[in-house]
N, C-alpha and C positions, 0 to 999 in steps of 0.2 A: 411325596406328600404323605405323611401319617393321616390313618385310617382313623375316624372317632366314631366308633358305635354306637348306637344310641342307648345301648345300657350294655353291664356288664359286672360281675360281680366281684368284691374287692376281700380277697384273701392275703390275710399273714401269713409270714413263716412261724409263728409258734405255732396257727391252726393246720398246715401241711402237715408238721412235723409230729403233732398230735397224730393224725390220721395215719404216718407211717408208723406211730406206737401201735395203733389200734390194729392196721393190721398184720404186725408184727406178734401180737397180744395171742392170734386164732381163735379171739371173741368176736365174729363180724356180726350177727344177727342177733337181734334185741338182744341189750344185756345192758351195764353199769352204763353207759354213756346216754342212753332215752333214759332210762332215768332221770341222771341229772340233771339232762336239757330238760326234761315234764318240770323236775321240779323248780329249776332256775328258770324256765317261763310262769308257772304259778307265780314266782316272789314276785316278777315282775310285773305280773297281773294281780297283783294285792292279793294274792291267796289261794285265786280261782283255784279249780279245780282242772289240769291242763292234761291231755293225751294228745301226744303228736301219732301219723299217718306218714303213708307214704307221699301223699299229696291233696291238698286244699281241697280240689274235685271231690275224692274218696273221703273226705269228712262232710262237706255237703251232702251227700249220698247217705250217709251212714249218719250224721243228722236228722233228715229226713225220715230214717228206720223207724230211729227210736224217738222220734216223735208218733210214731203209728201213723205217718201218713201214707197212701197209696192208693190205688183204683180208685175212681170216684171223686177223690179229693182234688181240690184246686188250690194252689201257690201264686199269690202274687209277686211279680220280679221286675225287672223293671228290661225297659225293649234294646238297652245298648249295654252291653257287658261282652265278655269273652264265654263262648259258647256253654262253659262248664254250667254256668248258672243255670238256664232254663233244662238241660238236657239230663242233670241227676234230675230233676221234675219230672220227667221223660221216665227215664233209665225205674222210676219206684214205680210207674203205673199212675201219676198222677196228672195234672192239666196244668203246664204254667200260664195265667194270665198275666197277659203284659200291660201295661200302662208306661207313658212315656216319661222321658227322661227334661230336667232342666237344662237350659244351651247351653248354662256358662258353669255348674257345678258339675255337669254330666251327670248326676246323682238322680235318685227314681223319687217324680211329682208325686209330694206327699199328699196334695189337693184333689189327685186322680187315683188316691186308694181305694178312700171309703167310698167311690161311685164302683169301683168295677169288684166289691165285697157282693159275695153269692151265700145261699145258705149253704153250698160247697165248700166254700176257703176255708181253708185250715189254719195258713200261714204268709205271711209275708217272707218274703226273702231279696232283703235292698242289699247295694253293693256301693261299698264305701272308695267312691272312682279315685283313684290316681291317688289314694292317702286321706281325699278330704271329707269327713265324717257327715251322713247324712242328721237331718235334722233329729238327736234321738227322743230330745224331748217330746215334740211330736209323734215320733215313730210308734212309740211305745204307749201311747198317751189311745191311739189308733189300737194299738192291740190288746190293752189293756178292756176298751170301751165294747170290742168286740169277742171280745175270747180266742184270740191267735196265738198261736205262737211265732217268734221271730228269730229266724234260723240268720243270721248277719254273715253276708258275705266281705270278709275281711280279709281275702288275698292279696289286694295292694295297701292295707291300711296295718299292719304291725309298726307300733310306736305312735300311732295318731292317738289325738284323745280330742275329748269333748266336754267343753266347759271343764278341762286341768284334770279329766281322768280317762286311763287310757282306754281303748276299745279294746274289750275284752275281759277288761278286771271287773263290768257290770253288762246289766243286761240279761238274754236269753242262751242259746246258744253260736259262739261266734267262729267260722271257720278262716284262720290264718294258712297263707302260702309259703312255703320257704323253696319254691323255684328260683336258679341261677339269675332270673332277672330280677326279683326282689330286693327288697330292700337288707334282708338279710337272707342267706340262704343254706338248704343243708344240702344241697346239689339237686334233689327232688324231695319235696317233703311238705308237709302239713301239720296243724294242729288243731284242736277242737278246744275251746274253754266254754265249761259249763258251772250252769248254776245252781244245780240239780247232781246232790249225791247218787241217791236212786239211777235216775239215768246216765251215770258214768259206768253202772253196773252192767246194762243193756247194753251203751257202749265195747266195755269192754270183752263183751260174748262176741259182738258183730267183726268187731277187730279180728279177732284171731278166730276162725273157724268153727265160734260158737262153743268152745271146749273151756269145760271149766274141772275144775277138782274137788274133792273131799278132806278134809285131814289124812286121811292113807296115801294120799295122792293118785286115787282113782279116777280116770277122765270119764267126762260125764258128756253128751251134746244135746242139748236145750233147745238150740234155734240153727237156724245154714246161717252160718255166718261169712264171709268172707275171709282175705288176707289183708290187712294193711296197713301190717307193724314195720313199724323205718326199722332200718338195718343201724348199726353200732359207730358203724363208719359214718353213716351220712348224722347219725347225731351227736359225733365228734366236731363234726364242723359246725354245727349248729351250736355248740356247746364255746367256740371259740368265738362266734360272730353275734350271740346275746351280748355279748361284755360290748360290744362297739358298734351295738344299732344306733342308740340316741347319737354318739357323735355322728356316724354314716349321715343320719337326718336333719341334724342340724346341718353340717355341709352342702346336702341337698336344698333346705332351705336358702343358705345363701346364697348359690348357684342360681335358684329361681328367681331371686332378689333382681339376679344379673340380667338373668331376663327380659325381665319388665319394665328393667331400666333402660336395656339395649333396644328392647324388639317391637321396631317403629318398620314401616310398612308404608304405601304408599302404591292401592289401597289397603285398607289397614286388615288386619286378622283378628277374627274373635279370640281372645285370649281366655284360658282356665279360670274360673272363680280361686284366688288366692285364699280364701279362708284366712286361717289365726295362725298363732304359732299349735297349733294343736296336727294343724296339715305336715305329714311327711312326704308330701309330695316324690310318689313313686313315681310319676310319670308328667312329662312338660307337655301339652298337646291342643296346640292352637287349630284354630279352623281358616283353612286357604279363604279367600274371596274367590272360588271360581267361576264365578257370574261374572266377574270383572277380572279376566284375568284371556287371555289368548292358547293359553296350556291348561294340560290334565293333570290329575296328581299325578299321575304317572310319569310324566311329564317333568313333573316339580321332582317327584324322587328321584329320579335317573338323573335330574342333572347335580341333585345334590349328591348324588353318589359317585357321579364322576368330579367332584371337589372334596372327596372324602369324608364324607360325611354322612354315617349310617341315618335312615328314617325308618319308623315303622306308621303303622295304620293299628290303633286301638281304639274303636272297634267296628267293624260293619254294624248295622241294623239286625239283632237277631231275626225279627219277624218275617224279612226278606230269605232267609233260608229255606232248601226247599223243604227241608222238615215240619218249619211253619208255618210254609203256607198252605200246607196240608192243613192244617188246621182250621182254616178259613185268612187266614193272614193276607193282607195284601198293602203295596204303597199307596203312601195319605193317612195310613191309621196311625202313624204314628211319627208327626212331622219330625221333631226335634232329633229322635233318634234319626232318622234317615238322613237330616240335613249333617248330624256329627257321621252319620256314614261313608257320608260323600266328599266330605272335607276333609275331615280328620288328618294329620300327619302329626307323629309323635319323636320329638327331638331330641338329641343327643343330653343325657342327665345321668349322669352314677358320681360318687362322693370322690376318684381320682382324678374328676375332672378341675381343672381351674378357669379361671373367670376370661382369660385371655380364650380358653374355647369355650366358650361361648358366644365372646365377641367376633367368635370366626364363623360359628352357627349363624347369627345373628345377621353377619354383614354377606355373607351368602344369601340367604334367606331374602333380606332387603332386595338384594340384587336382580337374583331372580323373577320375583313377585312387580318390580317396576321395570323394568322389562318387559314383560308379557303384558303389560299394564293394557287394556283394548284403547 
């Protein structure tokens, strides 16, 4: 029985074959190839202003600098994402405040912002779940009203847009992911699109060791900056896999389509809020019934796994960590996310898949779930 993982990333032989130019070239660290992915991300993003990282995390981080936030400050975020979020919060000396999340968008309640706003908050920082764009008119409508800044976590959202423009070509500052699971990828890699000249200056000290130059070419250090310029290589692949995101996401899209069509139950599963064609749906991920059901997820994954059938779990309840609950965190404060904690299984979706597996996801799926039926 062939193995279907639940994602997996879809390389050409012209992008290999690039990568064996590159390192054939003995130009591997930064050089012509960030370049021209920065700048062939900018076209894509109507002009922004783009510097890619070594990863999504390390632009959050490094966002967060050059906004001046740290000690003292408090970050709104939302309580169910993948850890990177609240923990750059962490990582600058600042407070993430959580607030919970919607069941079916997984996206952070934009109605439980402006209650949990301190004379602390600095920032907002939402995360655009699985591809599908939080509310920005709103978002921003919120930070405009208060004086925030909105650092957008946009690791699974490269190629969504909202209301016909993409995330990243407006707005504040938006951090994109290009890890292996993404919708596109540079093997590990990031980018930041800003809208703010000035601050790509500040960026670009934090990037690289805080070393800057003179006309003589005399180094200069300003600020402790860090390291976290992509290497030549990984922005080769990235340089080959811009040209074939939109098609990757539209594919995605129809794959989803198959989904929704297929994935009947019996009792039934909360399904993902579909959104518009704006959603690139990085990730398919329904919630079990297991109130109504005789098995654990654990349970559900292990026997989809002995049918071949990769699952993940995206994402536990941050607040439940024990990082958080140092905090004062505890279960109940934050139903929604908990309830996608405890459910959550994330299904087989990347653009070489076709419709027939799905239909095999699908009818596994069924199988199992009426079965255990109580």
């Amino acid at each position: 029985m062939n193995y279907l993982p639940f994602t997996k990333p879809t390389l050409d032989e012209a992008t290999i074959q690039g990568v064996v130019e590159v390192l054939r070239s003995g130009w591997l660290a930064t050089g012509p190839n960030v370049q021209a992915l920065e700048k062939a991300l900018s076209d894509y993003l109507s002009g922004r202003i783009v510097r890619t990282l070594t990863s999504a995390t390390g632009g959050l981080e490094v966002a967060l600098q050059v906004c001046g936030i740290g000690p003292g400050d408090e970050v709104i975020t939302p309580a169910m994402s993948f850890a990177a979020t609240p923990n750059v919060i962490m990582r600058v000396g600042a407070k993430p405040v959580f607030v919970d999340v919607d069941l079916a968008s997984r996206n952070i309640d934009l109605n439980q912002v402006e209650a949990a706003i301190t004379p602390r908050t600095k920032a907002i920082m939402p995360v655009h779940f699985a591809g599908l764009p939080v509310d920005m008119d709103a978002l921003y409508d919120i930070a405009r009203r208060h004086k925030l800044r909105v650092i957008e976590d946009a690791a699974h959202a490269i190629g969504s847009s909202w209301q016909g423009k993409r995330i990243g070509s407006f707005g504040d500052i938006v951090s994109f992911s290009f890890h292996p699971n993404k919708n596109m990828t540079t093997i590990e890699g990031g980018a930041l699109s800003f809208a703010d000249a000035e601050e790509v200056k500040k960026f670009d000290l934090l990037r690289f060791h805080g070393i800057s130059r003179d006309a003589e070419g005399n180094m200069d250090i300003s600020v402790a900056g860090g390291k976290y310029n992509l290497s030549d290589v990984a922005a080769r692949v990235g340089v080959g896999q811009l040209p074939l995101l939109d098609g990757f996401n539209a594919k995605r899209r129809e794959l989803v389509a198959h989904y929704f069509k297929c994935f009947t139950t019996d009792p039934g599963c909360l399904l993902p809020a579909r959104g518009d064609e704006g959603h690139s749906w990085h990730m398919f991920a329904p919630l079990l019934p297991l109130d109504q059901l005789n098995i654990s997820r654990k349970q559900f994954i292990e026997t989809m796994h002995q049918r071949g059938l990769g699952v993940g779990i995206h994402y536990p309840a941050l607040h439940l960590f024990s990082l958080y609950r140092e905090l004062g965190h505890k279960e109940g404060d934050f139903p929604n996310a908990e309830k996608i904690g405890r459910e959550t299984v994330t299904l087989p979706l990347f653009p070489t898949m076709e419709p027939a597996d799905v239909e095999r996801v699908c009818a596994a799926a069924k199988e199992i779930i009426e079965t255990a039926k109580k």
